[in-house]
N, C-alpha and C positions, 0 to 999 in steps of 0.2 A: 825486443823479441818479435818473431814473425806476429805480425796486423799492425806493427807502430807503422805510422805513415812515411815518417824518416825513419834515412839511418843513422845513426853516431854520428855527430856534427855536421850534418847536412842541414842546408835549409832550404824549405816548403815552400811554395806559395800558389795558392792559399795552404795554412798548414794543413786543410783539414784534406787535401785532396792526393800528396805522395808526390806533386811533380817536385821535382829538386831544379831548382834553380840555381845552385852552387854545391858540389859534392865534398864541401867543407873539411876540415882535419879532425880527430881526436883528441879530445881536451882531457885533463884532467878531472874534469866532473863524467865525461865519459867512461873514465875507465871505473871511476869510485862508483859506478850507476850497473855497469857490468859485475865487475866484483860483487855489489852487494844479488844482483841477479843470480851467481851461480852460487852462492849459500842459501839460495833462498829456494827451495825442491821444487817450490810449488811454481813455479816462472822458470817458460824453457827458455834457454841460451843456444840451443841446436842450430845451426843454421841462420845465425844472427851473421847481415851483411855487413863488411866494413869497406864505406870508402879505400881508393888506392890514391891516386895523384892528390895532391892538396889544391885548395887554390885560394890562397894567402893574397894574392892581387886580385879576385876577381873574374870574372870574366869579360872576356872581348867578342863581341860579335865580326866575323870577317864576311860582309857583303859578298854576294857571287858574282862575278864576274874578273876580269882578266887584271893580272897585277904585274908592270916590268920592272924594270930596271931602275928606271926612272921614278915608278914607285916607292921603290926601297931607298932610292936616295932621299925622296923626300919624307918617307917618313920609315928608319930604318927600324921600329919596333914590327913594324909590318911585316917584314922579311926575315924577322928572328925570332921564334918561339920559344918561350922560356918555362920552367916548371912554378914560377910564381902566376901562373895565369892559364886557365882553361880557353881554348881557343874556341868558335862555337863558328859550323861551316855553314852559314845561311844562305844554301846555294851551292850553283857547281863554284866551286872557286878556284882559279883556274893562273900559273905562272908561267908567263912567256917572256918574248924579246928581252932576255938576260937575264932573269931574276936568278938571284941562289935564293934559295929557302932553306935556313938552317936552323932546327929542331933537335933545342938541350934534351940533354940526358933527362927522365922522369915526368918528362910534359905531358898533355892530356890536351886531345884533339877532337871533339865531338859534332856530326853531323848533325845539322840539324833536324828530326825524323817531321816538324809541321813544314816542312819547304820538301817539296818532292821536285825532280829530283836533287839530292845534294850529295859531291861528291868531291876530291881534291884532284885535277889536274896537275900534271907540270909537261907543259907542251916541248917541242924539240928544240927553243933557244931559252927552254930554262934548266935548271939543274935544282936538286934538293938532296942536302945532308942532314939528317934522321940520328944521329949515336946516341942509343940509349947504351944503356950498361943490364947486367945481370941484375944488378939490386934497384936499380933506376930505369925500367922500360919506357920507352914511346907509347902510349894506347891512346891507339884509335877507335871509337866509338860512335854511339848514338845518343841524343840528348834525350829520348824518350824509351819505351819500354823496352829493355836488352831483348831483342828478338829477330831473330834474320831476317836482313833486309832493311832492316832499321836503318840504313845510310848505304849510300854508293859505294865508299869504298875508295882505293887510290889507283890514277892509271898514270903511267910514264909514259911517253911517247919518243923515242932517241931516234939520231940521224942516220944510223948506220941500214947499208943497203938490203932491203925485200927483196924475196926471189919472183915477187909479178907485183907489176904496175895494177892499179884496179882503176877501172872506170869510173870516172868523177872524182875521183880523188885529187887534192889540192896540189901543185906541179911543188917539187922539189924549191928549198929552199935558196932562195937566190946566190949569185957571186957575190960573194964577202962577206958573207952571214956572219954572225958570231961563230957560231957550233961549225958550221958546215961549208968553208971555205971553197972547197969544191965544188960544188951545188950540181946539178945533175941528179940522177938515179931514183930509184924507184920508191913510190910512196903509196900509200893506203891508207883505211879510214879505220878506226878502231871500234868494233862493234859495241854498240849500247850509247854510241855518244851522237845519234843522230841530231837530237836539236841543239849541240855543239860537236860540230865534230872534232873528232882528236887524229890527227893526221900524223903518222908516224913514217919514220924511210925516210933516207936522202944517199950519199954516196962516201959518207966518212966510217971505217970499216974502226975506229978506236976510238968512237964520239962514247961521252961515260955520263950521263945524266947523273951521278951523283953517289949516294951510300944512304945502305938503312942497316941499320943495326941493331939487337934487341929491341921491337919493337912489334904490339899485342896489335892486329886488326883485328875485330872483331864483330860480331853480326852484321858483316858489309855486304853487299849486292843488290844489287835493283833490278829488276824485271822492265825494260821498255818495251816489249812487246816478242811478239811469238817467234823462239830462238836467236834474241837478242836483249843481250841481257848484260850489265858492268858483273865485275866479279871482287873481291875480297881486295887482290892487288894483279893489277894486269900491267907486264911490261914489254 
């Protein structure tokens, strides 16, 4: 009931303090613990939270910093998010030079809200496929208290052409990119990713960074400074 420190098969640590270090599933002693709660008048059940995504494997911490191609071949659980495991974004985490990032149906992908800022990149030679389902969403989140702002958020950056060049912005991706075969055309910086920039634009007019389908972002944006800011999902 509202003041337990967890929720339903979640677990604490310390117990005594509410942080969830694993937003755990619903067991059978949970629901006999609910049931006997709502015959019982005197103990409210109002408003009682339940976990959503399980997390039967645990969690993984994903360090921030840039992950390619190369990465995923060497280690390809890196590259593929599954709903047996909470993924926790310790940092901007960020896919380039070829990666695909593909994220099951029902996964659960938590920024991490003690690392400011954190947020998920996928730069212009990576791509990310996201298919949740209606009964099985993607949620994106925060590891600490649901409240905006509580994590970055997700930004895309594709190859296809800008209608102005910006100043300082990193030159178009070279002849025989992966993505961007043509190379040439105009590129820009994406606002809120100053101490990494997210450089977006090049000259491929059907470049497709990937698919997201049913899937919950939720209290995502950061503030880096005055009208520059990430937002929920920027593409």
């Amino acid at each position: 009931e509202p003041g337990d420190t967890c929720r339903p098969g979640a677990t604490c640590s310390p117990a005594t303090t509410g942080v969830e270090t694993a937003p755990g599933s619903i067991t059978g002693a949970d629901v006999g613990q609910i049931a006997l709660e709502v015959v019982a008048p005197a103990t409210a059940v109002v408003g009682e939270l339940i976990p959503r995504a399980g997390a039967a494997g645990g969690r993984r911490n994903i360090p921030g910093g840039t992950y390619t191609a190369a990465s995923c071949t060497a280690d390809p659980t890196l590259c593929n998010w599954t709903p047996g495991t909470v993924y926790q974004l310790d940092g901007i985490v960020e896919f380039d030079g070829g990666a695909v990032l593909n994220i099951a149906a029902g996964t659960r992908i938590e920024g991490n809200s003690g690392v400011s800022p954190n947020a998920l990149y996928i730069r212009r030679e990576a791509q990310i496929f996201a298919n949740g389902t209606a009964s099985q969403p993607i949620i994106f989140t925060c590891t600490g208290a649901k409240q905006k702002g509580c994590w970055g958020g997700i930004a895309i950056g594709g190859n296809a052409p800008v209608n102005l060049q910006q100043s300082g912005a990193a030159a178009a991706l070279p002849l025989g990119s992966t993505r961007n075969p043509a190379g040439g055309g105009n590129t820009r910086i994406l606002e809120g990713t100053d101490g990494t920039p997210l450089v977006f634009g090049g000259s491929n007019p059907t470049d497709n960074s990937g698919t997201i389908r049913y899937a919950i972002i939720e209290y995502a944006g950061f503030i880096v400074g005055t009208n520059n800011e990430l937002n929920g999902l920027t593409l």
